[in-house]
N, C-alpha and C positions, 0 to 999 in steps of 0.2 A: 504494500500500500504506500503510494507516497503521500509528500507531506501535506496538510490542509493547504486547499487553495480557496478564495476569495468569498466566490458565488458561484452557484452553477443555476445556469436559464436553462430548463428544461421544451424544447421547440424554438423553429425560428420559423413561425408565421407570421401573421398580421401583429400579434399579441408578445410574441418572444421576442422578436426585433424592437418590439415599444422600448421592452424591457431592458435589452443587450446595449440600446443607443442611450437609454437615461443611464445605465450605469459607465455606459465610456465616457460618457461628456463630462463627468465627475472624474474620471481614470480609475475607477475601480476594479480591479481585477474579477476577468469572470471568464467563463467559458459557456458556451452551448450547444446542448446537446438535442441533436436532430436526425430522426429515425431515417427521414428519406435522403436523398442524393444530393437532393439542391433546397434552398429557403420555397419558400411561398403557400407552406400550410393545404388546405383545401384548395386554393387557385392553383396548384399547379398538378393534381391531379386528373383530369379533364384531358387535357394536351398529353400525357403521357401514358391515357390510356388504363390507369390506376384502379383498384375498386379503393371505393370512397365517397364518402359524401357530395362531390360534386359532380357534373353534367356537362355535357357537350355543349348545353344552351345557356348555361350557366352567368348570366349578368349582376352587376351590382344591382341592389335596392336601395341601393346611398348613392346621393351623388359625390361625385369625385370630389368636390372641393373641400367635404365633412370627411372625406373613406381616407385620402391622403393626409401622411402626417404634414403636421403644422410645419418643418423646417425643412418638407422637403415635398412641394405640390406635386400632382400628378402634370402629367402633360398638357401644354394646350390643346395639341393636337388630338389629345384622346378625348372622346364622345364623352356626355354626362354620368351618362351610366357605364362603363367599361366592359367588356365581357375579362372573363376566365383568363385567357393569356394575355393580355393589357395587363389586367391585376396581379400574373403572375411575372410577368417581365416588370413591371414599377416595382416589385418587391425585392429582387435580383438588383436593380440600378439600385436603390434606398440602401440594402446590403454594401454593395462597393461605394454607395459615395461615403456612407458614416465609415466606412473600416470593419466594419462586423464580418467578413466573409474569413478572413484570418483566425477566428476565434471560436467556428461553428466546427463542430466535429460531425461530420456529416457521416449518414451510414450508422447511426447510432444509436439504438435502441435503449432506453433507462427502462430495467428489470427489479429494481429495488429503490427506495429512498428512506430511509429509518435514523432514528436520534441517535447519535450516541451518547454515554455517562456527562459527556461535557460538555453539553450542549452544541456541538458539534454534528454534523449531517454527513451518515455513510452511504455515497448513490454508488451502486450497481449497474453497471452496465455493458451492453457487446459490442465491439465496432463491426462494420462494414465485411471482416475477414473471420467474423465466430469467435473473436478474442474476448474475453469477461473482465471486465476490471471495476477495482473497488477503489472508490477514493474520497477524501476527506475535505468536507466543504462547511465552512462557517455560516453559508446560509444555501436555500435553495427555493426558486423562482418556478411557479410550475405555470407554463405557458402553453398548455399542449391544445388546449379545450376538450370539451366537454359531452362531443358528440361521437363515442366510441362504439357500443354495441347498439347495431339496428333492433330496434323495437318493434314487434309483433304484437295486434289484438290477443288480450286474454280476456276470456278465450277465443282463439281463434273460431270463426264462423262453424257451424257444422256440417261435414258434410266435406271439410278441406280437402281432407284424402283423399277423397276420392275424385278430385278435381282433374281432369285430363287433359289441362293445359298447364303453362308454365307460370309458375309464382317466384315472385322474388323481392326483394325489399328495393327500395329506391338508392340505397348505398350502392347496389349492383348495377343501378340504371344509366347508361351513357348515352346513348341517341334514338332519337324516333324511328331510321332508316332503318334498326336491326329488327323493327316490329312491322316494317310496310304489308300490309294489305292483310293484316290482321285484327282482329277483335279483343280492343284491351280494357280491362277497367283497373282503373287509379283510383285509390282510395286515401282519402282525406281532404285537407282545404288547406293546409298550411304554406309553405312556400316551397317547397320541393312537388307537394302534389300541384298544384297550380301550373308550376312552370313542367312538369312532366305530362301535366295533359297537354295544354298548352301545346309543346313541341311536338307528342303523338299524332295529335291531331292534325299534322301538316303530312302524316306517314299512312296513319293505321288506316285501314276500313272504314272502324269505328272505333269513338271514345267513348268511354264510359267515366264519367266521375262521382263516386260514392263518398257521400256524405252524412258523419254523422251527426256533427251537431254544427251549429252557424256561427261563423265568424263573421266580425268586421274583414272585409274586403276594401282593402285602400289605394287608389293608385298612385301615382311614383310622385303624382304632381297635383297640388289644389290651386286655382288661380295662378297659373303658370310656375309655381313656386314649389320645387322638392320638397316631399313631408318634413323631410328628417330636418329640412330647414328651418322650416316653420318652428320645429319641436323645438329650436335653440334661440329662437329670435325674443327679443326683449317684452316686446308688446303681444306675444303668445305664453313667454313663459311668467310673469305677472299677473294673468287669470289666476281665480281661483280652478280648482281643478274641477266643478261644478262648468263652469263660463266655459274651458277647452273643449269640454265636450259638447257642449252645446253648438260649439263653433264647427265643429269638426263632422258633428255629425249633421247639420245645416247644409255644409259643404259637399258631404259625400252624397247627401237626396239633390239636389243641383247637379254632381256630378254623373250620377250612374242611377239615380232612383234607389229602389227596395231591390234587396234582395230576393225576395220573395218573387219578383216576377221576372226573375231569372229560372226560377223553379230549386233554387237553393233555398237553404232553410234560413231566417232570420234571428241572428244575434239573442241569445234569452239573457245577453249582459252588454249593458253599456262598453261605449269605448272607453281606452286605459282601464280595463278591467280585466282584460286579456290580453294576448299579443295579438296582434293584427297581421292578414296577412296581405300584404303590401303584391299588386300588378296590377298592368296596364293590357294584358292578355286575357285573361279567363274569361271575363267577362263580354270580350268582344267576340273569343269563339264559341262561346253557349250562343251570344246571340245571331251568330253567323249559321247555328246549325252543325259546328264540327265536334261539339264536345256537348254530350247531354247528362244530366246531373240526375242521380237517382238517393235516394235514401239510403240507412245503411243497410250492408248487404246481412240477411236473415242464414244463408244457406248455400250451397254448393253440390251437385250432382252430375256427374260426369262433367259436361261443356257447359252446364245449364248453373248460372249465377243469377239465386233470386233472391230481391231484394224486401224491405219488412213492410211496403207500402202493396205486396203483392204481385209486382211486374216482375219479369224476367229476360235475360238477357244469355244469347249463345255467347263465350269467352275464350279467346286462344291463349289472353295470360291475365294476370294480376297484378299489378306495382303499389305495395305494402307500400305508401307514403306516412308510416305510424311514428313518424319517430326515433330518436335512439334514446337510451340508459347511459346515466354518467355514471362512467369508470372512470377510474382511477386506480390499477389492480399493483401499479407499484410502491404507493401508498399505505403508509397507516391506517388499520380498519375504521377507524374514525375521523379522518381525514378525504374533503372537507364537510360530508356530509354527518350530521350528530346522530344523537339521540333520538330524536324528534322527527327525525328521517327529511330535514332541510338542512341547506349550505348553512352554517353554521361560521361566518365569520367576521371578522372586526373590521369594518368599515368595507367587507364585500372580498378583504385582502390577506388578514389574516387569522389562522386558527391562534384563541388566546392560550390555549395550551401548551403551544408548538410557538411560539412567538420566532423562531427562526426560518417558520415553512409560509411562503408569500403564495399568493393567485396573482396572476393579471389576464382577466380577460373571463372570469369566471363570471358573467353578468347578461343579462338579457335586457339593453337597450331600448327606451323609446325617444327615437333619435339614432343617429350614426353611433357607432360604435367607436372609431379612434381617438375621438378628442378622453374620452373617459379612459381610456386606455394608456394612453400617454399621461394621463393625469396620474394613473396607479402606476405606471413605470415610475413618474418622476417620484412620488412619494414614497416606495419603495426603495429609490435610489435613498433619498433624503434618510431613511430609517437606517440603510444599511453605510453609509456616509457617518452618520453620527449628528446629522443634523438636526434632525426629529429625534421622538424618543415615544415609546408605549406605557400608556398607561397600567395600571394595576389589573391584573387578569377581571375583578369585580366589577370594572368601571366598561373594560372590553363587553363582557361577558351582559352588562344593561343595555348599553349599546346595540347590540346584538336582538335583545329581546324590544328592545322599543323597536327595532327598526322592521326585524316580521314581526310583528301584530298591528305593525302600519301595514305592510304589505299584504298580510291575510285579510285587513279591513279592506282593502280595495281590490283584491284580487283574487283570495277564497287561499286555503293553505293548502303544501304541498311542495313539491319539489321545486317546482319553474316556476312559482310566484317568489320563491326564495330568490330569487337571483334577478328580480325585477331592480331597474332604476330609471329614473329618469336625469337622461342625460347632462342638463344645466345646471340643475343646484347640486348633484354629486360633482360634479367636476368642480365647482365653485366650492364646495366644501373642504376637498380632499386641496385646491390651489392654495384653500387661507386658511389651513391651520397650522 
């Protein structure tokens, strides 16, 4: 084992890189560690062909000028919304212009992360050529996110088995072309199901979109203005959170009408009470006829997918848009999820137990995701710097609890309300303390 070194940043995605550039701008000693070959997280899976959470059609939901960090914009050249290898080539430049590409051990899978006696951090891990190593880090930065094991209905419909076409989860899905002039049905409303009908629907036969319960449906733009922008601007985020919604939902009947007469089911909870699922697609190929929306599915029998509304539908596959499960299997069993079976952490960043194990990136946005992200790199930075300092684990630990039972008051409890924020007054909190 060699000797303790600095930090170690665990990923160099969107979130790792926040993390790896607040600590060099400081000169902190660190290292990171990255399973794939090259930086860019989910964006550069897609182009290489990868199974993983992203898609061949894969675009931003943020516009570029929120998605790009602050000291280093995306291109003029590149469009508002970017696709997949835009965002995965700006991530690669970001990489070499700060210096970070020197300092990524790429090829690197982390197999372990554990305390030691003295406070000290022993990460495990393989490189690139099946080698193991163990080495000793004063802190450790877990960047990786959150979206590891695809998620399956429990319980799955009945009848699955005996299905005689192809099922597969949306982690596995790449292109509409590999489904041409077949019969699919996509299940869910979230952003992966949307954008996978969406792109089917330019290939298959037919679309099928199953849905179980109703979301807010948002698109990219209100009054020619990106959501995610709106979310940050001064005279939106000074509503009381009564007023935004009001506004918001004002805008969305203006913009697209009821859901309901899309034949999608309508919201049984106000906006910012869930996550919303943000396109400017689904909506126009329901109403074009290429994509038709049915209730959730009841059952499965041979080719034959019927749904609880009593219709049915012949199927050549199924696109499980459910979801994944946060892992974290190189983690402490308690780490970051508690007790109470929610993200359990001080200020969203860290376990007060473990005061030397950090998140960044562990959050579910409304609003762009970077500016909040760079805020928790730089504070981060600041704690591991000696500049900041942590409170008493008791003071951590109220913190904690005032801040879900705000979030279950507005959002219901559970795993994914845990990790809600909004993006302005977090980032403004974590900039002035």
């Amino acid at each position: 084992m060699r000797g303790a070194e600095r930090v170690c940043v665990i990923g160099a995605g969107l979130s790792g890189l926040a993390a790896a550039h607040a600590l060099a701008v400081r000169g902190i000693d660190f290292v990171c560690l990255e399973r794939a070959p090259e930086v860019g997280g989910i964006w550069r899976g897609p182009a290489a062909g990868e199974r993983g959470p992203g898609y061949r059609s894969l675009h931003l939901n943020t516009a570029k000028e929120l998605t790009g960090y602050a000291d280093f914009p995306m291109p003029d050249a590149y469009p508002t919304y970017p696709r997949h290898d835009e965002m995965a080539a700006y991530l690669r430049a970001f990489a070499e212009w700060a210096g970070l590409s020197p300092r990524i051990e790429f090829g690197t899978e982390v197999l372990s992360v554990r305390p030691d006696f003295d406070g000290s951090w022993l990460v495990g891990s393989r490189d690139a050529h099946g080698v193991t190593t163990t080495r000793r880090f004063a802190r450790v930065v877990v960047a990786s996110g959150a979206n590891a094991e695809p998620l399956l209905p429990d319980p799955v419909p009945e009848g699955s088995e005996s299905f005689t076409g192809r099922m597969l989860h949306a982690v596995d899905y790449q292109e509409g072309r590999e489904f041409r002039g077949q019969r699919v049905v996509v299940v869910g409303l979230g952003a992966s199901a949307v954008d996978v009908a969406s792109d089917l629907s330019r290939h298959a036969a037919r679309t099928v979109l199953s849905v179980r319960r109703g979301l807010h449906v948002v698109p990219k733009q209100l009054y020619g203005i990106s959501c995610d922008v709106i979310a940050e601007l001064p005279w939106f985020t000074s509503m009381s959170l009564a007023e935004r919604r009001e506004y918001i939902e004002q805008a969305l009947l203006v913009a697209r009408g009821r859901l309901a007469d899309y034949g999608l089911p309508e919201p049984d909870h106000p906006i910012f009470s869930s996550a919303v699922t943000i396109s400017d697609e689904i909506l126009s190929r329901i109403r074009h006829g290429a994509v038709t929306p049915k209730p959730e599915i009841e059952s499965f029998r041979g080719d034959l997918v019927r749904f609880t509304d009593g219709s049915a539908v012949e199927a050549d596959a199924v696109v499980w848009c459910t979801g994944y499960r946060m892992s974290y299997p190189y983690l402490p069993a308690d780490c970051p999820v508690g007790p109470s079976g929610r993200v359990e952490l001080y200020r969203r960043i860290v376990v007060p137990e473990r005061p030397g194990l950090y998140f960044v990136g562990l959050i579910r946005p409304v609003g762009a995701i970077t500016r909040a992200l760079e805020a928790q790199a730089d504070w981060v930075a600041r704690l591991v710097g000696g500049e900041e300092g942590l409170p008493a684990e008791d003071v951590m630990r109220k913190e904690i609890d005032d801040y879900l039972a705000g979030v279950a008051a507005r959002y219901g409890q559970g795993l994914g309300p845990s990790i809600q924020i909004d993006v302005a007054p977090y980032v403004r909190d974590l900039r002035t303390s």
